[in-house]
C-alpha positions in Angstrom: -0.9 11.1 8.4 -0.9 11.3 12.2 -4.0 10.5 14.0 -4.7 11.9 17.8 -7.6 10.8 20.5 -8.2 13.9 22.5 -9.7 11.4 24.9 -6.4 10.6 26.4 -6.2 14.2 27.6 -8.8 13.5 30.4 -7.6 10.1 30.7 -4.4 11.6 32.1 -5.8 15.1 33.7 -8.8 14.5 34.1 -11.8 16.7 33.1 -10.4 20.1 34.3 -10.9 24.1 33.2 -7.4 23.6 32.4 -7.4 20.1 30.2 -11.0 22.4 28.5 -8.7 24.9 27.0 -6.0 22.7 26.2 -8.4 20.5 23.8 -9.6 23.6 22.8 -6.1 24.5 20.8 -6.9 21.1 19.3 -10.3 21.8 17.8 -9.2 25.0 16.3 -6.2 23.9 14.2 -6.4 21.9 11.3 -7.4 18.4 11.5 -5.4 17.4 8.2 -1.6 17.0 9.5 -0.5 16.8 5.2 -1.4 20.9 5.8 1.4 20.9 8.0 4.1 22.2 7.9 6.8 19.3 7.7 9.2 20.5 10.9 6.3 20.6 12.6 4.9 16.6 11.7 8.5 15.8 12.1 8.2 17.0 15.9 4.7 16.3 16.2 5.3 12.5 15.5 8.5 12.4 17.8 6.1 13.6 20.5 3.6 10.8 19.9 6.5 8.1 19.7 7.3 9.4 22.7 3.9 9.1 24.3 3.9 5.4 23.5 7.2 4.6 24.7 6.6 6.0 28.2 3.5 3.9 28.4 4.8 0.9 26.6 7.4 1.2 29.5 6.0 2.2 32.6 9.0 3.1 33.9 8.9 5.0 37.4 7.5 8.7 36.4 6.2 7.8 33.1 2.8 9.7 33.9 4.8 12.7 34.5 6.5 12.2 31.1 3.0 11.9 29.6 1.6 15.0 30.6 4.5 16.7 29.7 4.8 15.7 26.2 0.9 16.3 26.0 2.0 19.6 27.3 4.1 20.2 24.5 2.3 18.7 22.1 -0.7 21.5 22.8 2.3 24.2 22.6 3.4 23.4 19.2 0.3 23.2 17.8 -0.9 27.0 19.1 2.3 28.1 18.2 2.8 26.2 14.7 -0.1 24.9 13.2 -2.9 27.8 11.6 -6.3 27.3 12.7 -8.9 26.3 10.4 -10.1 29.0 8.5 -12.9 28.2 5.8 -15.2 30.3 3.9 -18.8 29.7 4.7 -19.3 27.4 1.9 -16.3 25.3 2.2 -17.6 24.6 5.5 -20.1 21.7 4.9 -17.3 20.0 2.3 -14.8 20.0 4.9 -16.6 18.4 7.5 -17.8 15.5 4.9 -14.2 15.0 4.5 -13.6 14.5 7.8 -16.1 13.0 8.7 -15.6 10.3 5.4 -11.6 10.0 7.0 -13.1 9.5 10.2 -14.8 6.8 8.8 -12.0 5.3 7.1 -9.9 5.3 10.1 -12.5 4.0 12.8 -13.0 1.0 9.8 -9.4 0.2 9.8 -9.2 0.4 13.5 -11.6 -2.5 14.3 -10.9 -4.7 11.2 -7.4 -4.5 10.8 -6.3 -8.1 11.5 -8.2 -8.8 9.0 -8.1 -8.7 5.0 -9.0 -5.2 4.1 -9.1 -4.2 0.0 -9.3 -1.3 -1.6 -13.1 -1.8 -2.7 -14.1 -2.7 0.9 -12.9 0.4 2.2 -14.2 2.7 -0.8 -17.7 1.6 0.0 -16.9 2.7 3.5 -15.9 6.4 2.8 -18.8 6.5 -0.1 -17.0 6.5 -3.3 -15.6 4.7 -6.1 -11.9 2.8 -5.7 -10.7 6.0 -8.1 -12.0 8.5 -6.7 -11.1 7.4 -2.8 -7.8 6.8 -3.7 -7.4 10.4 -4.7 -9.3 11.4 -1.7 -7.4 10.0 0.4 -4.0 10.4 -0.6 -5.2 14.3 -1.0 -5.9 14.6 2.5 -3.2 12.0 4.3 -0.4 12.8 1.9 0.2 9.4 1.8 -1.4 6.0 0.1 -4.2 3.8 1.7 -1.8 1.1 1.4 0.9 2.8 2.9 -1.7 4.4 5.8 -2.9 0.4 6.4 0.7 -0.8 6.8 1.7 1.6 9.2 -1.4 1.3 11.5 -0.5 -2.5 11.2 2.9 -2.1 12.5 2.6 0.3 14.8 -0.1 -2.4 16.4 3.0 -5.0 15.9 5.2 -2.9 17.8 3.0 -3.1 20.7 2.0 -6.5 20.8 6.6 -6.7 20.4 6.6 -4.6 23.8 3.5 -6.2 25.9 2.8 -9.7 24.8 4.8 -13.4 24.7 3.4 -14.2 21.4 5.8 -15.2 18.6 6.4 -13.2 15.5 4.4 -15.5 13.6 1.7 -15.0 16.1 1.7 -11.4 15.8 2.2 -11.2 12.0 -1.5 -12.9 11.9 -2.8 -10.7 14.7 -2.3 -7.6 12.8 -3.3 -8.3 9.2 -0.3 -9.8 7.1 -0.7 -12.7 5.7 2.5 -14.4 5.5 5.5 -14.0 7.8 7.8 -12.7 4.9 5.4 -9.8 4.0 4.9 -9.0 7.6 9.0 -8.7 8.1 9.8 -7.2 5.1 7.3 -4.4 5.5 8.4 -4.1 9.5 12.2 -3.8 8.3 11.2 -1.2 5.5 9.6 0.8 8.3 11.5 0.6 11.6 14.9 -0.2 9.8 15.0 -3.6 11.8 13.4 -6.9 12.1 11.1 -7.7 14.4 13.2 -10.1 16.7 15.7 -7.5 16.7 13.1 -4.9 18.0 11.7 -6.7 20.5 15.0 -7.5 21.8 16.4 -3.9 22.1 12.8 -3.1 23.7 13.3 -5.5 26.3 17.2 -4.6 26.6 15.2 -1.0 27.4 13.6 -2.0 29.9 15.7 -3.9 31.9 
């Protein structure tokens, strides 16, 4: 599931005619990335990781590289992804789905150093603990639990990048509750632990 701020568009060009149509190829495509095709997540996601490198880094030209992978991140979606295209009646549904993910996503966002279950955030998007799981793994392509973890490290990794604080530190920060939960699930998804990441970032940067 990839998420996307269309805010950092004018954060980086400003509010231009230009930067207008270029969010414009954004709200025409479809706003469910598990539609995708998988090449084009695969290359969608490197573009992203990219992003946040860049500004993790700061290195000298790194707003250059920013625009130009938002650059080519508006290419491959005109080029790649179909636009939305829904029959009057599916209309209404569709946007109650996103809107409910929307939801979801803006819930996990502000609470996710904290304990989050599975009823807590069912009562958020509006339905059971059944029938939200199915929702949501129908339009993310992945688990909630899965979706959490990844937000969670992905926060991890930053705090890694920009911040003194230990690993134990940051384990709490983002929402684990134990240090061996929090390295085991970093390992699973960034194929190291988080000692050895920060220390290749900083290796990086040097």
């Amino acid at each position: 599931m990839i998420q996307f701020d269309l805010s950092i568009f004018d954060d980086v060009f400003g509010n231009t005619d230009e930067i207008k149509s270029i969010k414009s190829v954004f709200a025409k495509t479809q706003k469910i990335s598990s539609q995708w095709n998988n090449n084009v997540k695969v290359a969608f996601e490197r573009y992203i990781n990219e992003l946040i490198g860049e500004n993790a880094r700061k290195e000298r030209g790194y707003m250059l590289a920013i625009k130009a992978r938002l650059i080519d991140i508006a290419v491959l979606l005109l080029r790649y992804v179909p636009q939305d295209n829904y029959e009057p009646e599916e209309v209404d549904s569709h946007k109650k789905s996103i809107k409910r993910l929307e939801n979801v996503f803006e819930y996990i966002s502000n609470n996710y150093a904290n304990p989050i279950t599975l009823y807590e955030i069912s009562k958020v998007a509006g339905f059971s603990i059944y029938h939200f799981s199915r929702f949501f793994k129908n339009n993310t392509d992945i688990t909630f639990h899965k979706y959490l973890n990844s937000f969670r490290i992905t926060k991890a990794e930053w705090f890694l990048m920009n911040s003194d604080d230990s690993i134990t530190q940051i384990a709490y920060k983002t929402g684990f509750l134990s240090i061996k939960t929090f390295n085991k699930v970093f390992k699973d998804m960034k194929g190291c632990s988080p000692t050895q990441y920060r220390k290749e970032q900083n290796i990086r940067s040097s």
